[in-house]
N, C-alpha and C positions, 0 to 999 in steps of 0.2 A: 660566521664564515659564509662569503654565498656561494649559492651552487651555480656550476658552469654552464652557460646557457648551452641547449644541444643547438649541432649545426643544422642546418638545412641539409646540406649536401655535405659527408661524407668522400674526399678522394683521397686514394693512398696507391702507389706507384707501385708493381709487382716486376713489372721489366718494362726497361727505356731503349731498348738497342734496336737495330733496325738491321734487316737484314738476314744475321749471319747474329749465335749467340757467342760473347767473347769472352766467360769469365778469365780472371787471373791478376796476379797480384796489380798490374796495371791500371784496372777497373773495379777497383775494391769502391769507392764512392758511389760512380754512379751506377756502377752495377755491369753485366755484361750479358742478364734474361732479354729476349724479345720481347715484346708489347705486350701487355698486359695492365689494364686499372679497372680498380675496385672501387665503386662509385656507392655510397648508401646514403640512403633519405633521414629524415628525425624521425619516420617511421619502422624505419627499420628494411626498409625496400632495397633490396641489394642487385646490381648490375655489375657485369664483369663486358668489360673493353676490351677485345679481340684474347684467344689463349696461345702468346708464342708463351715459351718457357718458364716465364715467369708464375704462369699460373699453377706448376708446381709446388712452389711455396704457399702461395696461395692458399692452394687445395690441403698444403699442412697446417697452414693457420685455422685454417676455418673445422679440421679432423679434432687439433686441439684444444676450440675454444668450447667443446663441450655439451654444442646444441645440436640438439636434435629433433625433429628431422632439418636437414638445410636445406633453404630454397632460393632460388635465386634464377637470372636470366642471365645469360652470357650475348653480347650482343658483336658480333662479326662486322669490321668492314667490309674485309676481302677473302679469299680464304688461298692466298698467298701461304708458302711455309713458313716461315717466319711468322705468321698469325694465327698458327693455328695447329703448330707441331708440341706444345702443351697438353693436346687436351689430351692422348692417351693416357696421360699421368697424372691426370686432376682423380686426386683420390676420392672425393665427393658422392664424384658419376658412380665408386664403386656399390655404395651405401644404397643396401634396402631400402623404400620411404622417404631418403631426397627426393627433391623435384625439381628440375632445369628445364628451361624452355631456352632455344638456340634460336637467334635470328640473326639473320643475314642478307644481301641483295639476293634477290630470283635472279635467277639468269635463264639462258636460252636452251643448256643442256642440262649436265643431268641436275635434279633436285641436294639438296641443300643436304640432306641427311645420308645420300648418297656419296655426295665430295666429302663429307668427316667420312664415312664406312671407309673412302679409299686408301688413308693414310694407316688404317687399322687392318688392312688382309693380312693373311696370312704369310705373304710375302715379307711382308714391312713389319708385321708387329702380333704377337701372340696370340691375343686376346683381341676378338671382334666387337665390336660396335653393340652389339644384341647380346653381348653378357655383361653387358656394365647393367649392376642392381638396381642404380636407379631408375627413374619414371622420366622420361626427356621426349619433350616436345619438340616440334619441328614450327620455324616461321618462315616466310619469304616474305621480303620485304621489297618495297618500289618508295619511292620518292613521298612523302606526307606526314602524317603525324598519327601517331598512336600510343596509346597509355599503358604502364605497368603500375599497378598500381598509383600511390599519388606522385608519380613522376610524368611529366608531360614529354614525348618524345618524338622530335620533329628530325629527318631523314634527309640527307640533300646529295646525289653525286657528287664524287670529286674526281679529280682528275688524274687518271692514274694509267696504266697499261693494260689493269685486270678491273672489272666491274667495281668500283669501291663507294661504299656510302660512309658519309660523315651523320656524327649524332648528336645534335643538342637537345641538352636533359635540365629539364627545371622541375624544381621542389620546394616551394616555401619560398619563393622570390629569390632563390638563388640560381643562376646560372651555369653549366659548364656545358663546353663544345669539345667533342672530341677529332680531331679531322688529322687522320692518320690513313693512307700515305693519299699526295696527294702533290702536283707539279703546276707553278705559273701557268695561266692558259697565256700572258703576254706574252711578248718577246724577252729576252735579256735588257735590252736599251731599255725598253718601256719598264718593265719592272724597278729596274735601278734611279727612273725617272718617276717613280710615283704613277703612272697614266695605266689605270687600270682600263682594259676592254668589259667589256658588257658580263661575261660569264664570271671575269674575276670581281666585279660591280656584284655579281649576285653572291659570291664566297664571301664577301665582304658583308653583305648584308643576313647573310647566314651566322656570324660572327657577332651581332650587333649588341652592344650592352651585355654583354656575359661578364660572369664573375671569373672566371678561370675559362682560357684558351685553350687546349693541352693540342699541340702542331708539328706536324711532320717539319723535319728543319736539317735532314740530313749533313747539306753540301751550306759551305759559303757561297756568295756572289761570285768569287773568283772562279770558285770551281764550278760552277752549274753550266758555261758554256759547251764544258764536254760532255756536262752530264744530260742534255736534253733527252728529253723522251724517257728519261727510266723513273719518271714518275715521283718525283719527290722535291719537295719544297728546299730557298735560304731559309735560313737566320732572318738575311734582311727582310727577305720578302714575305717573312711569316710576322714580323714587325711591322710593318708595314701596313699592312692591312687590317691587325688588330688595333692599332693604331689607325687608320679611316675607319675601324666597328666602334669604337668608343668602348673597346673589352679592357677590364680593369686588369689580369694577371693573365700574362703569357708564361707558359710551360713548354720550353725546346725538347721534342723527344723524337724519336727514330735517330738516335744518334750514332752517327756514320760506326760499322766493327773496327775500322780503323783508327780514331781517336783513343788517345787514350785519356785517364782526368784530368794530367795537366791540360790534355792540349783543349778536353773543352773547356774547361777555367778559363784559355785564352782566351777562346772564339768569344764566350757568352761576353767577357770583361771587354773587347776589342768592338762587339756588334754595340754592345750599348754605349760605350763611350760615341761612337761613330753616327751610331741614330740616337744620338741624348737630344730631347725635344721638352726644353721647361714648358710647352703648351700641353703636354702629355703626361696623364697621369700613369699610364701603361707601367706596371713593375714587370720584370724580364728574370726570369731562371732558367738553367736547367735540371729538366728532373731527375730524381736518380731512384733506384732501386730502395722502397724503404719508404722516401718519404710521402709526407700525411700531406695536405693541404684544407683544412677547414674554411666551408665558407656560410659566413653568419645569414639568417633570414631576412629580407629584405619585405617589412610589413609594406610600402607602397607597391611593389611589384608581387604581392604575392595573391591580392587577390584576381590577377590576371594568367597566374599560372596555369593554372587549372582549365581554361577556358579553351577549348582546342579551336571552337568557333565550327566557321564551315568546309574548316581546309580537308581536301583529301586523303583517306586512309595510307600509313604508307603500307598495312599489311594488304601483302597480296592477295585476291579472293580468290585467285587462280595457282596453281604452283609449276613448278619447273619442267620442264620436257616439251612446250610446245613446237609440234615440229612442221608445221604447217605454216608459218613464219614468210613472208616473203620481201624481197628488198628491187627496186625497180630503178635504174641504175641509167638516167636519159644520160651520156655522156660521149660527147662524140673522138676524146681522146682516149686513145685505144690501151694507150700504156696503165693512164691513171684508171680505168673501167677493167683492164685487168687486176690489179691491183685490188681493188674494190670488191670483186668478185670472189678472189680469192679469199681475202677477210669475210667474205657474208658465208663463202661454203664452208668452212671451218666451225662455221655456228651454226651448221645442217641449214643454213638459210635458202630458200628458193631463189634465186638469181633470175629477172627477168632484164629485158635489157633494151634500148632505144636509142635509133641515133639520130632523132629531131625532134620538135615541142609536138609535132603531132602525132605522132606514133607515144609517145609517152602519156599522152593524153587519152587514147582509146585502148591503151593497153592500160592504165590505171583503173579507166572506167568499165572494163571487161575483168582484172583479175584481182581489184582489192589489193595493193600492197599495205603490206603493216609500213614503209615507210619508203621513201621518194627521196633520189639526191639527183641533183637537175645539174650540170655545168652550170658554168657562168656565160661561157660562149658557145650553148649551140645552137648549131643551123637552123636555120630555118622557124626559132620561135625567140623570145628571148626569156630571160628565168623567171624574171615575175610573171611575164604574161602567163607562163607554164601554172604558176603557182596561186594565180588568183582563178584561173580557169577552175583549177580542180576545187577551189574555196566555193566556187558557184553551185559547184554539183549538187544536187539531190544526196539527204542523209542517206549513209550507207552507202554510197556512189563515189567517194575516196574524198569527200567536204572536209574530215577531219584528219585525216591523212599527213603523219608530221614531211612536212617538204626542208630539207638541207641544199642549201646553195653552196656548191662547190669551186670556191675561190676565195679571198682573199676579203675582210670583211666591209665592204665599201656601200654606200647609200644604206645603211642601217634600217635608218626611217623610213624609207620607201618600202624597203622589204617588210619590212614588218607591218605596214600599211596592207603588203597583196598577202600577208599571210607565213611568211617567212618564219620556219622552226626554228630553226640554226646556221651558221656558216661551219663548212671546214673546209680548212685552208693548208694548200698544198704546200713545201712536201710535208707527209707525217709517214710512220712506218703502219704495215697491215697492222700490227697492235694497236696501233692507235686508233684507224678507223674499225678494228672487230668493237672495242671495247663502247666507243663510242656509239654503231650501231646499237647494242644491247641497251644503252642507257635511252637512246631517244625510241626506241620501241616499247620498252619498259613503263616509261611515261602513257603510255595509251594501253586502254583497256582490252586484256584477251577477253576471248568469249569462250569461256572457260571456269567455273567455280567450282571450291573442292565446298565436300557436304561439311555441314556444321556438326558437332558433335550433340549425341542425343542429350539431355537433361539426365538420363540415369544412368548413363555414359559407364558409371564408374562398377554400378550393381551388371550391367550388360557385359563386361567383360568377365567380371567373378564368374557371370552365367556360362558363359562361353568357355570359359578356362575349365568350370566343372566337367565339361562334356567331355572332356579328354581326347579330343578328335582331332587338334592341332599338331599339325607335323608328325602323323601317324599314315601308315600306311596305306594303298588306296583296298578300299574294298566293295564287295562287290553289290554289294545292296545298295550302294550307291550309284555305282560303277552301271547300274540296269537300267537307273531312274533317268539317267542322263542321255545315255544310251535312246531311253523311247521319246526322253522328250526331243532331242534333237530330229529322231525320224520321222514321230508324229506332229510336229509341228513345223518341218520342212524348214531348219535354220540351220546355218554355216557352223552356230556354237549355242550349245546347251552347259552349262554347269552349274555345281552347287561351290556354293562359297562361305568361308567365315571371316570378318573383318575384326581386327584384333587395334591395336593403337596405330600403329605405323603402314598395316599392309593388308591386302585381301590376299588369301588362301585356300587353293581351289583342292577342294574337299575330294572333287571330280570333275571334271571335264573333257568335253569333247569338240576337239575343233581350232583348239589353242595348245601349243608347246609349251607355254610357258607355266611354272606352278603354283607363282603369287605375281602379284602387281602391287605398286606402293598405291597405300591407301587414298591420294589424292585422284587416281585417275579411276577408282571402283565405282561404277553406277550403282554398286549395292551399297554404297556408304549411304548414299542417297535414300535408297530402299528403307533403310537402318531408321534413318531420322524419320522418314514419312510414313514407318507402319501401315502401309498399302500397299497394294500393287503401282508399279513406276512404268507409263505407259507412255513413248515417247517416238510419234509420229513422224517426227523428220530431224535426227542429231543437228545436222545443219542450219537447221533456221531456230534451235533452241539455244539462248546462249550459258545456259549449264555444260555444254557439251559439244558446240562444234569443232573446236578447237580442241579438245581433247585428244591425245596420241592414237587413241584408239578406233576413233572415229574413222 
């Protein structure tokens, strides 16, 4: 008898629903949990794909299969309800000696470990974030590639209302693409015509040669003309394009709360009949709650897995909160620049503003914006000229500076020629342009790194935890040291601190209200790792630290 070859990759579907959870006898097939899959290597490397509800069951499978301790990474699109209103109840996180690490897009406001605390207050839910047993890591994530073990893991925005990244995960020469939620950036015509623009050209090549698809596929072509702007993919148009990747298995999932089995039994049997293509190898399902999907190792592709090469990290060196952020807005219609302004202040962004090429120009070169949107028609300069100008400047002098051209996507090549980031083209809702800002600022580098964790990281905490001085009252042997160092050394703020996994804990202090900070933003993390004194002449011109909140 022989033995079953193990897979490469590992997927099994926990919840397929989108939106809104719908059990009930109507949805006994494909199920009625939100998002959720469970992705494992032939190593045994385990990923979990967003936690709507589904990761419930999940979190029982994995209580009763007996192992101990379980580790694993859960990897977030967006953190939408529906993706992420699971995790209170992932039994896992409650386990002593688990280990999870959570990752997710950085965004502009609060950090990552902050947005999960929010759905757990006291308000909403019993039991806080900081009593779950296990040991849980924090990530932010940007746009590139990075590894979990032998899983290669490449990051790419999608298009959505809320910050969202899609995932492709290779193991052993097998591929799968996760890209949930996520909406045409064409038009309707164009999509329904095949004639993909430039952004859906690069979703498309995000997709390319994957063994499995798994794709936001909410709404039919029919229905998508009302559905514009709320972010979510056809049927067709998720065919479509896996079909221009050359991806071997599409998975229709975010299936509308509305559907019930029959009705997607229709859609799926009606899209494929409709896009049946003998030049197309493309097999088409929908996924449902339950099932497995194995996909075998692929020995020509696999010695290429592994090979990250020299693309950039997408983990963030920087984390969440920068609020120093600025957005510079040359636009000399008043309507869409209010518009604009409003979506930037909503993400605490600094709004600065111009209404011709040269005022846009020395106001770039005097205040450093993290990012530039130029009209297509204003006075007095015209958009490239705006946008090869600032290209000429001196490093540091706004040369890299992503520039968006505000209109309608025309002369492609020329722009791209003077240095052209992107197009957005009017009309779109303030969602569309917050979200979008966040992603093209995201792409460029803050000046901002959190510390790296020490080598004995793990004996440093035991240590710490011995002193029993955590979340204890303040006292006054303290309370004196801080006291003379603040007077005798003539500073705004003197304290003592302890940094623990997740946050700095002011022992004492003088000068600050506040009685922790997340560990990202502690200059003593730093301290932690360098065993010296941390002697730092100007925050501003250090890029550990300019951009930091606290600065």
């Amino acid at each position: 008898m022989e033995s079953k070859t193990q897979p490469a990759l590992s997927v099994q579907f926990w919840g397929t629903r989108g939106s809104l959870a719908k059990p009930g006898p109507a949805t006994t097939r494909y199920g009625g949990n939100t998002s959720c899959v469970q992705v494992t290597s032939a190593a045994g490397t385990m990923l979990v794909l967003d936690c709507g509800t589904g990761i419930h069951d999940l979190g029982r499978a994995l209580m009763a299969s007996g192992k101990k301790p379980i580790r694993g990474s859960i990897l977030i699109g967006h953190t939408h309800w529906d993706h992420i209103q699971g995790l209170p109840f992932f039994a896992p996180l409650f386990v002593p000696g688990n280990e999870w690490d959570f990752y997710a897009p950085r965004g502009l406001g609060q950090s990552l470990r902050e947005t999960l605390a929010g759905q757990m207050q006291y308000t909403y839910f019993p039991i806080s974030l900081e009593a779950m047993g296990a040991k849980i890591r924090y990530h932010e994530l940007i746009e590139g590639v990075f590894q979990i073990e032998d899983i290669k893991i490449t990051t790419r925005y999608l298009n959505h209302p809320a910050l969202t990244l899609g995932y492709r995960m290779e193991s052993g020469g097998a591929t799968v693409v996760y890209a949930c939620d996520h909406e045409p950036f064409s038009q309707p015509a164009d999509v329904a015509a095949r004639k993909f623009n430039p952004r859906d050209r690069r979703h498309v090549e995000f997709l390319t040669g994957a063994d499995l698809v798994i794709h936001d596929s909410q709404y039919t072509a029919a229905e998508y003309p009302q559905k514009i702007g709320w972010g979510h993919s056809t049927m067709e148009y998720a065919m479509d394009v896996c079909r221009a990747a050359g991806a071997k298995r599409l998975a229709f999932t975010h299936h509308d709360p509305l559907r019930d089995d029959e009705a997607i039994d229709r859609l799926v049997t009606a899209v494929r009949t409709a896009k049946a293509d003998a030049t197309s190898p493309l097999e088409v399902f929908g996924a449902a709650d339950g099932m497995v999907v194995e996909l075998a190792a692929d020995e020509v592709q696999q010695s290429e897995t592994l090979a990250i090469g020299a693309a950039p990290s997408a983990v963030a060196t920087e984390p969440s909160g920068v609020m120093e952020h600025s957005v510079l807005l040359a636009i000399s219609d008043r309507g869409l620049a209010s518009v604009l302004a409003e979506a930037a202040r909503s993400h605490r962004l600094r709004v600065l503003e111009a209404g011709d090429g040269e005022s846009a120009l020395r106001i770039a070169r005097a205040e450093h914006p993290s990012l530039v949107i130029v009209e297509q028609s204003l006075s007095g300069n015209d958009n490239f000229a705006v946008c090869r100008a600032l290209r000429r400047a001196d490093p540091g002098d706004g040369n890299d500076v992503p520039v968006v051209i505000l209109s309608p996507e025309e002369n492609r090549v020329a722009g791209q020629a003077a240095g052209v980031t992107d197009w957005l083209t009017p009309p779109f809702s303030p969602t569309y342009a917050r979200t979008h800002m966040q992603a093209w600022i995201m792409r460029t580098t803050c000046r901002w790194q959190r510390a790296a964790k020490p080598v004995d990281e793990v004996q440093r905490l035991a240590t710490l935890r011995g002193l029993n001085l955590l979340d204890t009252a303040p006292q006054e042997r303290f309370e004196r040291i801080t006291r003379l160092a603040k007077a005798l050394a003539d500073v705004p703020i003197a304290y003592i601190s302890f940094v623990d996994e997740n946050r700095q804990w002011f022992m004492s202090c003088q000068g600050l209200s506040s009685k922790e900070t997340p560990r990202e933003v502690a200059f003593c993390a730093h301290v932690v790792v360098l065993r010296q004194k941390l002697i730092i002449p100007d925050t501003l011109l250090d890029t550990r630290f300019a951009e930091n909140p606290l600065v």
